[in-house]
FILUMVO-329523 format. One record per atom (N, C-alpha, C, O, CB): residue number from 1; residue in one letter; x negated, y, z. Coordinates in steps of 0.05 Angstrom, whole numbers, padded with zeros to 5 digits. Glycine has a CB too. Example, Ala and Ser with C-alpha at 12.3 -4.5 7.8 and 13.67 -1.06 7.14 Angstrom:
+-----+------+--------+--------+--------+
!  nr ! rest !      x !      y !      z !
+-----+------+--------+--------+--------+
!   1 !    A ! -00264 ! -00114 !  00156 !
!   1 !    A ! -00246 ! -00090 !  00156 !
!   1 !    A ! -00264 ! -00066 !  00156 !
!   1 !    A ! -00285 ! -00066 !  00169 !
!   1 !    A ! -00226 ! -00089 !  00181 !
!   2 !    S ! -00257 ! -00045 !  00142 !
!   2 !    S ! -00273 ! -00021 !  00143 !
!   2 !    S ! -00258 !  00001 !  00157 !
!   2 !    S ! -00268 !  00023 !  00161 !
!   2 !    S ! -00282 ! -00012 !  00114 !
+-----+------+--------+--------+--------+
***
This chain:
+-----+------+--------+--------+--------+
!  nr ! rest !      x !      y !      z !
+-----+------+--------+--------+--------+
!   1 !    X !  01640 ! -00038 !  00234 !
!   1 !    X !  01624 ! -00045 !  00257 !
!   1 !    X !  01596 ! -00055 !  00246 !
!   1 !    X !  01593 ! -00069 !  00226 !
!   1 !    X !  01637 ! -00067 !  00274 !
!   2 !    X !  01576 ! -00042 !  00264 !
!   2 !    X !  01547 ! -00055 !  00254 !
!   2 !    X !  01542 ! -00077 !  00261 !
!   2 !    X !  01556 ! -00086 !  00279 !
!   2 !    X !  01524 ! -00044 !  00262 !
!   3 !    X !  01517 ! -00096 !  00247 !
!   3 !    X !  01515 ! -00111 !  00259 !
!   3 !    X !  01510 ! -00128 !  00283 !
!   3 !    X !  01515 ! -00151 !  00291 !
!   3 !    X !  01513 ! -00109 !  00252 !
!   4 !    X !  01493 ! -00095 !  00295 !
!   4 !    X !  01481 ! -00096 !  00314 !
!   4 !    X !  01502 ! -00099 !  00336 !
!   4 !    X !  01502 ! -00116 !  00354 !
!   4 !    X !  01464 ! -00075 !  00316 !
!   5 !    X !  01525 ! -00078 !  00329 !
!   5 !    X !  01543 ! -00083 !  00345 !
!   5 !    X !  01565 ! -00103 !  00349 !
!   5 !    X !  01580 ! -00108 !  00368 !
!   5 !    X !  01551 ! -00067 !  00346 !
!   6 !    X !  01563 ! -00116 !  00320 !
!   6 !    X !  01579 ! -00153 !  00323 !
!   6 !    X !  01571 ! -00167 !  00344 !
!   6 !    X !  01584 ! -00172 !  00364 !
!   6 !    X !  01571 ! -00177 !  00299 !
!   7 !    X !  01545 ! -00174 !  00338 !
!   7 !    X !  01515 ! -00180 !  00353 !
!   7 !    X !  01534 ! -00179 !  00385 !
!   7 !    X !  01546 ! -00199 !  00393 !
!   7 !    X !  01483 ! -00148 !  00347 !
!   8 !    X !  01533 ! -00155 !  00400 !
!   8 !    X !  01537 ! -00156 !  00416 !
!   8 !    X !  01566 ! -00163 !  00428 !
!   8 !    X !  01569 ! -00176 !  00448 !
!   8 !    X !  01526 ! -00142 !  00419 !
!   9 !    X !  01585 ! -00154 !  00415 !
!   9 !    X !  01617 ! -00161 !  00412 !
!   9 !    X !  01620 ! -00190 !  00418 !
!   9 !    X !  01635 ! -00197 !  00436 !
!   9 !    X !  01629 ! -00156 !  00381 !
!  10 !    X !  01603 ! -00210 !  00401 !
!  10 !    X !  01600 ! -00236 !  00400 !
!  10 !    X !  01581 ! -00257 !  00424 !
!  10 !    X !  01578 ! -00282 !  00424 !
!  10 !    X !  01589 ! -00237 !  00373 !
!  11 !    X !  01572 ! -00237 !  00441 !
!  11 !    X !  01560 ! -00252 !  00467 !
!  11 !    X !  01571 ! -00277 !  00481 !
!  11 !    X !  01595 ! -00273 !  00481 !
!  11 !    X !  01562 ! -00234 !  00488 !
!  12 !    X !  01568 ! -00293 !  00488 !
!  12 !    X !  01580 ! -00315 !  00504 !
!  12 !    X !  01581 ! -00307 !  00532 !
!  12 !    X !  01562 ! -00298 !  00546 !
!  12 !    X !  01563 ! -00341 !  00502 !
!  13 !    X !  01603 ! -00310 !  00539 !
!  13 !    X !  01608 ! -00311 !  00563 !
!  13 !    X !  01624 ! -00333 !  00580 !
!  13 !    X !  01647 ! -00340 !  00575 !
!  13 !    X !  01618 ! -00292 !  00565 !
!  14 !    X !  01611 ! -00341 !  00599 !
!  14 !    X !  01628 ! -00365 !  00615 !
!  14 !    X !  01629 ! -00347 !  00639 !
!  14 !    X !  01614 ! -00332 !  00651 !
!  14 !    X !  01613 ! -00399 !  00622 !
!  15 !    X !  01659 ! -00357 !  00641 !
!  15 !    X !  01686 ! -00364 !  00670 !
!  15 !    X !  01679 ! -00386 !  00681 !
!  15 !    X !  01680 ! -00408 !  00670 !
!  15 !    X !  01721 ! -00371 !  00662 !
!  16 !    X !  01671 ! -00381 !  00708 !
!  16 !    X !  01680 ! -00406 !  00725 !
!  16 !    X !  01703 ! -00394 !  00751 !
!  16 !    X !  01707 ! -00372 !  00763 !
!  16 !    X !  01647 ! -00423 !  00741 !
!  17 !    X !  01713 ! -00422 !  00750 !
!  17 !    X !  01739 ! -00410 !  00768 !
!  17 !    X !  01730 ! -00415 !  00801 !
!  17 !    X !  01724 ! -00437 !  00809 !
!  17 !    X !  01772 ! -00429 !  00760 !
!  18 !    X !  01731 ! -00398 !  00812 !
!  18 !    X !  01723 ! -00403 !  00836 !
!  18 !    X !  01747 ! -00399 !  00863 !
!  18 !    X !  01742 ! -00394 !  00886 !
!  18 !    X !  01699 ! -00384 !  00839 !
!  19 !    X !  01775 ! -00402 !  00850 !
!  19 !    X !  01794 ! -00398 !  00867 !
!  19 !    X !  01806 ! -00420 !  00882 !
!  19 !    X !  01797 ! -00441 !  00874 !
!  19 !    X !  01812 ! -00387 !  00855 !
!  20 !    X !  01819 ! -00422 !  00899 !
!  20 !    X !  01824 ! -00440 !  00923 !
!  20 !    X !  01829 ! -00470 !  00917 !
!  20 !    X !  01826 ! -00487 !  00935 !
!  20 !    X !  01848 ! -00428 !  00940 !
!  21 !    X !  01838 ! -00477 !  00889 !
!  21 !    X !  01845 ! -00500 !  00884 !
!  21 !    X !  01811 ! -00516 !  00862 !
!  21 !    X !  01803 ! -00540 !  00859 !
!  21 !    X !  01878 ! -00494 !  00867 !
!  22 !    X !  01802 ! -00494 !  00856 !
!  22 !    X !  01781 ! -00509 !  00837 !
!  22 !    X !  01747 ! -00517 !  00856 !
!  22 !    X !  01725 ! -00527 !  00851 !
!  22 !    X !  01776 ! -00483 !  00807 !
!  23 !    X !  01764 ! -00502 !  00878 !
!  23 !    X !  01738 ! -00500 !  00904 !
!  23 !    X !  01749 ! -00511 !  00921 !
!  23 !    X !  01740 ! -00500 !  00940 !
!  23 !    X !  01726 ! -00472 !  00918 !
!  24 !    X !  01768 ! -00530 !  00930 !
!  24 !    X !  01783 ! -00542 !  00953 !
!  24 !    X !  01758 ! -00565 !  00958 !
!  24 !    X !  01746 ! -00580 !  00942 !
!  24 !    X !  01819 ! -00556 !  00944 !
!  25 !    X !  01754 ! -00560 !  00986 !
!  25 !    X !  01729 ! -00570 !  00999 !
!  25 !    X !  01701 ! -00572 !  00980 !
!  25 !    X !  01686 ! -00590 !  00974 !
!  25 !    X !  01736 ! -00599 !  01008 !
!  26 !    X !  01703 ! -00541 !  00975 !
!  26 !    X !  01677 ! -00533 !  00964 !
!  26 !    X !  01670 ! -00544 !  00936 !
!  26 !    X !  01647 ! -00536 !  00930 !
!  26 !    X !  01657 ! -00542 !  00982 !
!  27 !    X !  01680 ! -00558 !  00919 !
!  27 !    X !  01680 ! -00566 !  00901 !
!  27 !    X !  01661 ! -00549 !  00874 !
!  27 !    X !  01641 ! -00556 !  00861 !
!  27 !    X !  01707 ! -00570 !  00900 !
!  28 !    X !  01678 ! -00524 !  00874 !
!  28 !    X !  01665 ! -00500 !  00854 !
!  28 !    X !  01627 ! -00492 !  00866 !
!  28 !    X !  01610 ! -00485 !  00850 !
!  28 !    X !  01692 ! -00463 !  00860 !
!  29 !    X !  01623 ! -00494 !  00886 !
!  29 !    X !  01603 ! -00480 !  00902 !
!  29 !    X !  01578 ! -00496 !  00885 !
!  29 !    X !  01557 ! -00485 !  00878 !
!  29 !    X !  01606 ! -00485 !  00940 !
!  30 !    X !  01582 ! -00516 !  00882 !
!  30 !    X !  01546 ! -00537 !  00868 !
!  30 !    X !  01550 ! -00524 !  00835 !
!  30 !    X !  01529 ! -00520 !  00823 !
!  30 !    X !  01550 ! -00591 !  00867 !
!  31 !    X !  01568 ! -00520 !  00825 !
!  31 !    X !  01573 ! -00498 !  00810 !
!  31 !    X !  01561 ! -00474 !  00806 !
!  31 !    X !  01544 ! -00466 !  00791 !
!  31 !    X !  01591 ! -00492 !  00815 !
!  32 !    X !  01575 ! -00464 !  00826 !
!  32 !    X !  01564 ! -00434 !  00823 !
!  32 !    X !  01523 ! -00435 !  00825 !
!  32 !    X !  01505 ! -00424 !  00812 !
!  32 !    X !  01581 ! -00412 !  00855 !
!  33 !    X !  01525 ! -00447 !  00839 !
!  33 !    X !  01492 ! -00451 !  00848 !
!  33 !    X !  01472 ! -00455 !  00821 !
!  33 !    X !  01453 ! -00442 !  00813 !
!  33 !    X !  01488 ! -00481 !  00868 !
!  34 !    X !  01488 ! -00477 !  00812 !
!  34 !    X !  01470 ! -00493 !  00786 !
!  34 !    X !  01477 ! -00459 !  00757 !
!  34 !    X !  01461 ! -00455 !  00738 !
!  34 !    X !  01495 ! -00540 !  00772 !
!  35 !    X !  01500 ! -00445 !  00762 !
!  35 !    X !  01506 ! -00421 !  00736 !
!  35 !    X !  01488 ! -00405 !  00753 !
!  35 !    X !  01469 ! -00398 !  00739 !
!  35 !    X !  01543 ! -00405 !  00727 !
!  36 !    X !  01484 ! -00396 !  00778 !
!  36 !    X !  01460 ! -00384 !  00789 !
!  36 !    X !  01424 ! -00390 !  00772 !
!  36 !    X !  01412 ! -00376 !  00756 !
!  36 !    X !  01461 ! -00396 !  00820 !
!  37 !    X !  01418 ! -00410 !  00783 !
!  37 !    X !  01391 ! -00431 !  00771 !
!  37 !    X !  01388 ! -00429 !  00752 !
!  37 !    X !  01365 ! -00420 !  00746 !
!  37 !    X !  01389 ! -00459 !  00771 !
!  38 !    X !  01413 ! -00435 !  00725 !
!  38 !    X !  01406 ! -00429 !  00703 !
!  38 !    X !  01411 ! -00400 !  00685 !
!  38 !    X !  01401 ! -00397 !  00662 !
!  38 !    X !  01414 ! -00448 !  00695 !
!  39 !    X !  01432 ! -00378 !  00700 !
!  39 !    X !  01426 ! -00355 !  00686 !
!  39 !    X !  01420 ! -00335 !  00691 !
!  39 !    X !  01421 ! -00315 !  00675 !
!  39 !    X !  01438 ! -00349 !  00675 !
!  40 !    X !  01411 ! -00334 !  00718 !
!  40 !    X !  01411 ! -00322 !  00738 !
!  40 !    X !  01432 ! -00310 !  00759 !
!  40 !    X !  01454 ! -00321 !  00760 !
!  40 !    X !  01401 ! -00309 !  00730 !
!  41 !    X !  01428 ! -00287 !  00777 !
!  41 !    X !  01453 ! -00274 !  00786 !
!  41 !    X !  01474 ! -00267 !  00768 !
!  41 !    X !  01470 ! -00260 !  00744 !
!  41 !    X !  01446 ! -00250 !  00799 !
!  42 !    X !  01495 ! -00269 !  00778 !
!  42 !    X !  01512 ! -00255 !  00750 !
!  42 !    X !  01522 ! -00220 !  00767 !
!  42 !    X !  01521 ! -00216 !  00791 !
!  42 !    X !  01552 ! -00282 !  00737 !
!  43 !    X !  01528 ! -00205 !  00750 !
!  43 !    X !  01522 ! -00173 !  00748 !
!  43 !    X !  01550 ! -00173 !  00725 !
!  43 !    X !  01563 ! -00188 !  00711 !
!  43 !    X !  01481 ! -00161 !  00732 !
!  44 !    X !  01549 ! -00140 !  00733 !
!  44 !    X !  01568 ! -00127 !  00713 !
!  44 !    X !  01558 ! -00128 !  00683 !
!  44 !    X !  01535 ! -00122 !  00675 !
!  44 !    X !  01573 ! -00096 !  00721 !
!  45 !    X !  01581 ! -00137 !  00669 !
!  45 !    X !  01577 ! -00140 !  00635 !
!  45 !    X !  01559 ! -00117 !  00626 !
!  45 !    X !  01545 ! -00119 !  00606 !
!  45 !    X !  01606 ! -00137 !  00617 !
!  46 !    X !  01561 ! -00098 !  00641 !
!  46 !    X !  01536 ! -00080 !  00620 !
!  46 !    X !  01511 ! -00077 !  00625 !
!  46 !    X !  01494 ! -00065 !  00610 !
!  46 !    X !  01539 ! -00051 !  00616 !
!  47 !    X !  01505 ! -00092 !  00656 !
!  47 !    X !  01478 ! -00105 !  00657 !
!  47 !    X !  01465 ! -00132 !  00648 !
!  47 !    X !  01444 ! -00145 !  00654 !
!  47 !    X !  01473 ! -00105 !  00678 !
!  48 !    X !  01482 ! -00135 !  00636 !
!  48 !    X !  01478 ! -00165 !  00628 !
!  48 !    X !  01458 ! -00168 !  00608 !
!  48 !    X !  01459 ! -00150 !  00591 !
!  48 !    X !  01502 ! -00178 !  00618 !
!  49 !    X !  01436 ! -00188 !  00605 !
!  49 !    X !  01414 ! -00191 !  00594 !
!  49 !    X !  01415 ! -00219 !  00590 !
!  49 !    X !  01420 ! -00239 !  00603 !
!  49 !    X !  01393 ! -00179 !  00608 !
!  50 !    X !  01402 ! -00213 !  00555 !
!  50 !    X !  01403 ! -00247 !  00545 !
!  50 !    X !  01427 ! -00251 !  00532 !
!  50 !    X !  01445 ! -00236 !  00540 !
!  50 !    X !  01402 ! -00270 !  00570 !
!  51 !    X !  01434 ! -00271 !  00511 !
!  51 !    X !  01461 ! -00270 !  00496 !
!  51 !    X !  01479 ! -00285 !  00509 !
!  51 !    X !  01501 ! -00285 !  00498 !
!  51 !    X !  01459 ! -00279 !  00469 !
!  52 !    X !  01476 ! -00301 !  00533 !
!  52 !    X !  01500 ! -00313 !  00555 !
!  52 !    X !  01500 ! -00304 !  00585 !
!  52 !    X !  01481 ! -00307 !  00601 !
!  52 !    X !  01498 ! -00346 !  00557 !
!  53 !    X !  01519 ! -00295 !  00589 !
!  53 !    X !  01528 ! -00272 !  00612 !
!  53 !    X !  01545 ! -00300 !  00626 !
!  53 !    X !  01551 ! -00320 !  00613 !
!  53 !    X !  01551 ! -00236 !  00600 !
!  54 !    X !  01551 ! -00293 !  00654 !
!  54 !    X !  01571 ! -00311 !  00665 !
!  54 !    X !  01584 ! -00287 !  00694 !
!  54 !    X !  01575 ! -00269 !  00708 !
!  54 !    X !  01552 ! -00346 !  00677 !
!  55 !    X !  01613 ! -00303 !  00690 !
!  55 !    X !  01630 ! -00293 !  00715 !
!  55 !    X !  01644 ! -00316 !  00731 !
!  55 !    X !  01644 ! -00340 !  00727 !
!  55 !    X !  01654 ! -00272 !  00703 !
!  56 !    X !  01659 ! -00298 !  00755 !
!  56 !    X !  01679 ! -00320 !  00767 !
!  56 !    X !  01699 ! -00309 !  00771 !
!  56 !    X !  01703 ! -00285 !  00777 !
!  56 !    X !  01672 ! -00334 !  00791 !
!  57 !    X !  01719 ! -00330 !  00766 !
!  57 !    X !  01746 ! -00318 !  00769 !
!  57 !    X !  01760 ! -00321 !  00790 !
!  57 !    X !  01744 ! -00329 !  00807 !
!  57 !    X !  01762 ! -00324 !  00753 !
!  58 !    X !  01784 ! -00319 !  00802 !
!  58 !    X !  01787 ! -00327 !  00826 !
!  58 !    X !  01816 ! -00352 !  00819 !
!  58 !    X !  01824 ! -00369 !  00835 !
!  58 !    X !  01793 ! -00296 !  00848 !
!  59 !    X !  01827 ! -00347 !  00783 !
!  59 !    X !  01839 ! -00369 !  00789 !
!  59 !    X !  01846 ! -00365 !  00749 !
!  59 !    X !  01851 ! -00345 !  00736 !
!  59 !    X !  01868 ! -00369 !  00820 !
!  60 !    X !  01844 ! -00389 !  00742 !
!  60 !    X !  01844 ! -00389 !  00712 !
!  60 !    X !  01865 ! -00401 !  00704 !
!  60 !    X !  01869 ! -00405 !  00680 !
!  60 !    X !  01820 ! -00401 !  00699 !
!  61 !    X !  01884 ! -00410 !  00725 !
!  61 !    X !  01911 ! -00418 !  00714 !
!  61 !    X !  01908 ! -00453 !  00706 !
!  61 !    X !  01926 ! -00463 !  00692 !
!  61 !    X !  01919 ! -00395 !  00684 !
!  62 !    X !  01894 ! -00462 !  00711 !
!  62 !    X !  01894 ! -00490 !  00708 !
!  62 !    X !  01886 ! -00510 !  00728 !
!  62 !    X !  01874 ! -00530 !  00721 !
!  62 !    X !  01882 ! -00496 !  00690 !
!  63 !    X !  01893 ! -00504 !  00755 !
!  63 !    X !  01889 ! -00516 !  00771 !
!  63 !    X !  01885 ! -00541 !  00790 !
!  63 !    X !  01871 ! -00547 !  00809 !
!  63 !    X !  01893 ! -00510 !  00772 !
!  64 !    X !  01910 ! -00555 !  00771 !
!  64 !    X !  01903 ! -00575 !  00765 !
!  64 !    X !  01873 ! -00597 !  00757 !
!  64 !    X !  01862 ! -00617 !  00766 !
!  64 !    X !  01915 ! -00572 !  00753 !
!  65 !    X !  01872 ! -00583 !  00741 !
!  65 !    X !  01852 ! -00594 !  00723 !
!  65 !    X !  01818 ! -00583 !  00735 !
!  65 !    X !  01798 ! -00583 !  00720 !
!  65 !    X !  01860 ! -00583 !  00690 !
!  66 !    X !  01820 ! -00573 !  00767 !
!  66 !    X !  01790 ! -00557 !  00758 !
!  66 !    X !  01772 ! -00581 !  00769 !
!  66 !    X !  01777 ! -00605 !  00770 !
!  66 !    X !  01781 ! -00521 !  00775 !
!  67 !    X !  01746 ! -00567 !  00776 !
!  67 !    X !  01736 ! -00547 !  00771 !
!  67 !    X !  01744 ! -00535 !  00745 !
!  67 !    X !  01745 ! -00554 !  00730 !
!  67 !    X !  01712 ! -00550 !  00773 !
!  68 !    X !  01750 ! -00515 !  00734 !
!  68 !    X !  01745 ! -00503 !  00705 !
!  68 !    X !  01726 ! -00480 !  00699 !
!  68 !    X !  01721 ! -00461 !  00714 !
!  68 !    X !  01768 ! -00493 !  00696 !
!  69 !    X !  01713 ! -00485 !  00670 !
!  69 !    X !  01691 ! -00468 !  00657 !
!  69 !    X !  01709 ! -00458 !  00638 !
!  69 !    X !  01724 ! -00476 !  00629 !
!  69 !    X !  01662 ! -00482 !  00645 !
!  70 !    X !  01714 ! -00433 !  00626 !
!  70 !    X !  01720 ! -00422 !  00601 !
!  70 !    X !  01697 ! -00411 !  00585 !
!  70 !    X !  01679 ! -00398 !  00595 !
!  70 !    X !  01739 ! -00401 !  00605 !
!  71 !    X !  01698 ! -00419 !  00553 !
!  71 !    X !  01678 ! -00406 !  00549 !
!  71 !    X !  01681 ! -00383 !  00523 !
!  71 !    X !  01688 ! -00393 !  00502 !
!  71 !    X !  01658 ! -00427 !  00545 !
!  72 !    X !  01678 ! -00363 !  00524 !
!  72 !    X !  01688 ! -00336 !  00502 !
!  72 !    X !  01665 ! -00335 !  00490 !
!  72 !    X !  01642 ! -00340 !  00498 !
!  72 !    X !  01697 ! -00304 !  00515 !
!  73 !    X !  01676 ! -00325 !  00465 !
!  73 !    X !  01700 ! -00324 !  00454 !
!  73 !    X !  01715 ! -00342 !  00438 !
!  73 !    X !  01735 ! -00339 !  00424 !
!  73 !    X !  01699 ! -00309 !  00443 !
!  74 !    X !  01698 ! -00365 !  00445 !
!  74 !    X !  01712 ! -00386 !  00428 !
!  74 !    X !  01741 ! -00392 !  00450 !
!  74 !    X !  01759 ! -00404 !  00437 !
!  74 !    X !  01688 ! -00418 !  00422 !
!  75 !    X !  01746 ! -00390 !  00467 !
!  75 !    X !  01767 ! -00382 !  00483 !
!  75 !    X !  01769 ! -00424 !  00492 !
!  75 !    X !  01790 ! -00437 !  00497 !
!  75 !    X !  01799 ! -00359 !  00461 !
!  76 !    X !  01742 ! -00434 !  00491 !
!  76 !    X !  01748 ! -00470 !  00500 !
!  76 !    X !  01748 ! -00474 !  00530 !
!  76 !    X !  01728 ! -00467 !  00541 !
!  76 !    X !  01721 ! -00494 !  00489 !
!  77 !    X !  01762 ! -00482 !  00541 !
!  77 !    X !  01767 ! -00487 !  00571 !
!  77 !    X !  01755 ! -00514 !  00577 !
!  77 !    X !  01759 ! -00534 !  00562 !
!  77 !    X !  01799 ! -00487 !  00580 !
!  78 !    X !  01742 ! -00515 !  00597 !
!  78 !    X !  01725 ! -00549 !  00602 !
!  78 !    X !  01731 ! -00550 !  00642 !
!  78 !    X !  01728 ! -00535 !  00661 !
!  78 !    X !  01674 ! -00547 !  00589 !
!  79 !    X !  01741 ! -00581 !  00635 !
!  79 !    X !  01761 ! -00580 !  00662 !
!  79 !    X !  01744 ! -00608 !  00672 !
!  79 !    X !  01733 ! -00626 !  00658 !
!  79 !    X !  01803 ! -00584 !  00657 !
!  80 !    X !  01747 ! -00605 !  00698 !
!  80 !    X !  01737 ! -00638 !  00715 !
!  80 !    X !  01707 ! -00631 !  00711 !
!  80 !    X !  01691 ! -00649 !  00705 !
!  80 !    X !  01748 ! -00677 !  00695 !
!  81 !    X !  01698 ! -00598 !  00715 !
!  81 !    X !  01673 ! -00613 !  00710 !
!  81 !    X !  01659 ! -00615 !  00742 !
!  81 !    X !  01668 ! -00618 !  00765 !
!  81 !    X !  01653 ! -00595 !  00686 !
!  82 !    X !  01634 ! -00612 !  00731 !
!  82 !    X !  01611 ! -00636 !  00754 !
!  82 !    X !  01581 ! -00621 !  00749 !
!  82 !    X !  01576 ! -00613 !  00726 !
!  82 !    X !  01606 ! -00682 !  00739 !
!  83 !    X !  01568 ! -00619 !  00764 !
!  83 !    X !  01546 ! -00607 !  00758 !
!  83 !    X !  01523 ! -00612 !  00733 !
!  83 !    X !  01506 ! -00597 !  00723 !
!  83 !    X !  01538 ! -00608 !  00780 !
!  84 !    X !  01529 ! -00639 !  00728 !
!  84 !    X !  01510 ! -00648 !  00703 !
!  84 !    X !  01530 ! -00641 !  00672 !
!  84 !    X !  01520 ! -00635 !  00650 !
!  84 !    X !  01502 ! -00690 !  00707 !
!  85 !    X !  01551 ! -00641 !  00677 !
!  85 !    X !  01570 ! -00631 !  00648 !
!  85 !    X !  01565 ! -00602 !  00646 !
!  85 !    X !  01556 ! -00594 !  00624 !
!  85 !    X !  01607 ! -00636 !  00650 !
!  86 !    X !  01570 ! -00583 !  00669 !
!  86 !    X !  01562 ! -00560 !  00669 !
!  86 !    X !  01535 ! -00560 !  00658 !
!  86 !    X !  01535 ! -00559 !  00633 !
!  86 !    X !  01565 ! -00549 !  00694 !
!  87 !    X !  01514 ! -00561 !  00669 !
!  87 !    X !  01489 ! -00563 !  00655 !
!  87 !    X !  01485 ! -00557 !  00634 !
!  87 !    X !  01472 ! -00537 !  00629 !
!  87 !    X !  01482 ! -00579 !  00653 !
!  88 !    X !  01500 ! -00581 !  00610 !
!  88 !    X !  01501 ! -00587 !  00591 !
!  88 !    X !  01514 ! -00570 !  00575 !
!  88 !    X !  01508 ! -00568 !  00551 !
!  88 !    X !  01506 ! -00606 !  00591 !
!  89 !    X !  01538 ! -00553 !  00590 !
!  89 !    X !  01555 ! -00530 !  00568 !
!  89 !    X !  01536 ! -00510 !  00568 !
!  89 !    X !  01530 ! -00498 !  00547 !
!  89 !    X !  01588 ! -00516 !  00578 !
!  90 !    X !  01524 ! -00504 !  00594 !
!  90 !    X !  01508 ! -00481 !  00590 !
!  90 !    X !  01483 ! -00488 !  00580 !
!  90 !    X !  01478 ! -00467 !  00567 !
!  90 !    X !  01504 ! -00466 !  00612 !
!  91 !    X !  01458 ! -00505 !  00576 !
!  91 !    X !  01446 ! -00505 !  00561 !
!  91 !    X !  01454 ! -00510 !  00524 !
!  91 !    X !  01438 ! -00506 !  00506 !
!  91 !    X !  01431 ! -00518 !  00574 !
!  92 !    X !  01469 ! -00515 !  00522 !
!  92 !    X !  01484 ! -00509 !  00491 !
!  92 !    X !  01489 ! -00492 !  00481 !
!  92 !    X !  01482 ! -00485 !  00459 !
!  92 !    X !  01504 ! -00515 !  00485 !
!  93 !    X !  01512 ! -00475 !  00504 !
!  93 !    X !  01523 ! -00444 !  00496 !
!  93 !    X !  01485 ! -00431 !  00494 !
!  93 !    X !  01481 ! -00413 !  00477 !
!  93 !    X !  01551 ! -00423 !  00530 !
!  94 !    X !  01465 ! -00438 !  00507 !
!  94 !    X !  01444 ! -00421 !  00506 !
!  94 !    X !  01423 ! -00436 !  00481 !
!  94 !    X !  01405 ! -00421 !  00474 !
!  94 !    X !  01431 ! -00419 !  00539 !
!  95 !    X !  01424 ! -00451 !  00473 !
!  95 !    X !  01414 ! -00458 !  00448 !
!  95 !    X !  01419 ! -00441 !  00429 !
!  95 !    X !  01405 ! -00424 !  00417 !
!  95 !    X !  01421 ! -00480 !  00441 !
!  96 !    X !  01457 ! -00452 !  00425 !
!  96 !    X !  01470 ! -00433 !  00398 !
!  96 !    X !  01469 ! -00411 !  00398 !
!  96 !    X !  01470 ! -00400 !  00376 !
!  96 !    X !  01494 ! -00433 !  00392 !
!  97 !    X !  01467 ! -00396 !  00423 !
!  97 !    X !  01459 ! -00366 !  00423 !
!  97 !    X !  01433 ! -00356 !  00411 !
!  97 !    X !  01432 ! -00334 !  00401 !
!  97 !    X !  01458 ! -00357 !  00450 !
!  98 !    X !  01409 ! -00375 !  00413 !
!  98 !    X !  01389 ! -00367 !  00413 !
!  98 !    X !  01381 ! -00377 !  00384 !
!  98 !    X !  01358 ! -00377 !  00378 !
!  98 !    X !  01376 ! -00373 !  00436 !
!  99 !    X !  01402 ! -00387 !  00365 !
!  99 !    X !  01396 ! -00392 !  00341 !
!  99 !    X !  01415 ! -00377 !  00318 !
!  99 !    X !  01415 ! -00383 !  00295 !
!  99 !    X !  01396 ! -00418 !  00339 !
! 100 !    X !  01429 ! -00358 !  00329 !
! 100 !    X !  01436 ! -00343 !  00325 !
! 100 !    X !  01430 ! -00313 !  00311 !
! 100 !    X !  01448 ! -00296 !  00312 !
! 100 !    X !  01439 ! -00347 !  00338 !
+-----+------+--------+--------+--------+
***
């Protein structure tokens, strides 16, 4: 594999779960808004532009615990979050990307 194509193999991508328990009275929605603001629309993986892409899932299996963010490929799950913790994963994941 080239590098070019590690390069891309190795993209960051965040999950947010947007299924009935991590959004129970809207919870996920200041979420989605703030992964809007900061990475724009999110689009199919092969339009994706910039080295952090984002999706939503409709249920990530930890329901308990949400809201939840997953972040690939380091495969770290971040639970309870809140719009200022979110923030903070995604301006990081977009630092380390960009020093990369």
């Amino acid at each position: 594999m080239s590098d070019q194509q590690s390069k891309l193999v190795r993209k960051r991508r965040l999950v947010l779960c947007m299924g009935q328990y991590c959004n129970l009275r809207g919870q996920a929605e200041p979420l989605y808004d703030k992964m809007t603001e900061l990475l724009g629309e999110r689009g199919p993986a092969w339009a994706a532009k910039g080295p952090v892409r984002w999706e939503i899932a409709s249920c990530l299996d930890m329901c308990g615990a949400g809201p939840n963010l997953v972040v690939y490929p380091e495969n770290v799950a971040h639970n309870h979050l809140d719009v200022k913790t979110l923030e903070s994963i995604v301006r990081q994941c977009v630092e380390e990307s960009d020093t990369t």
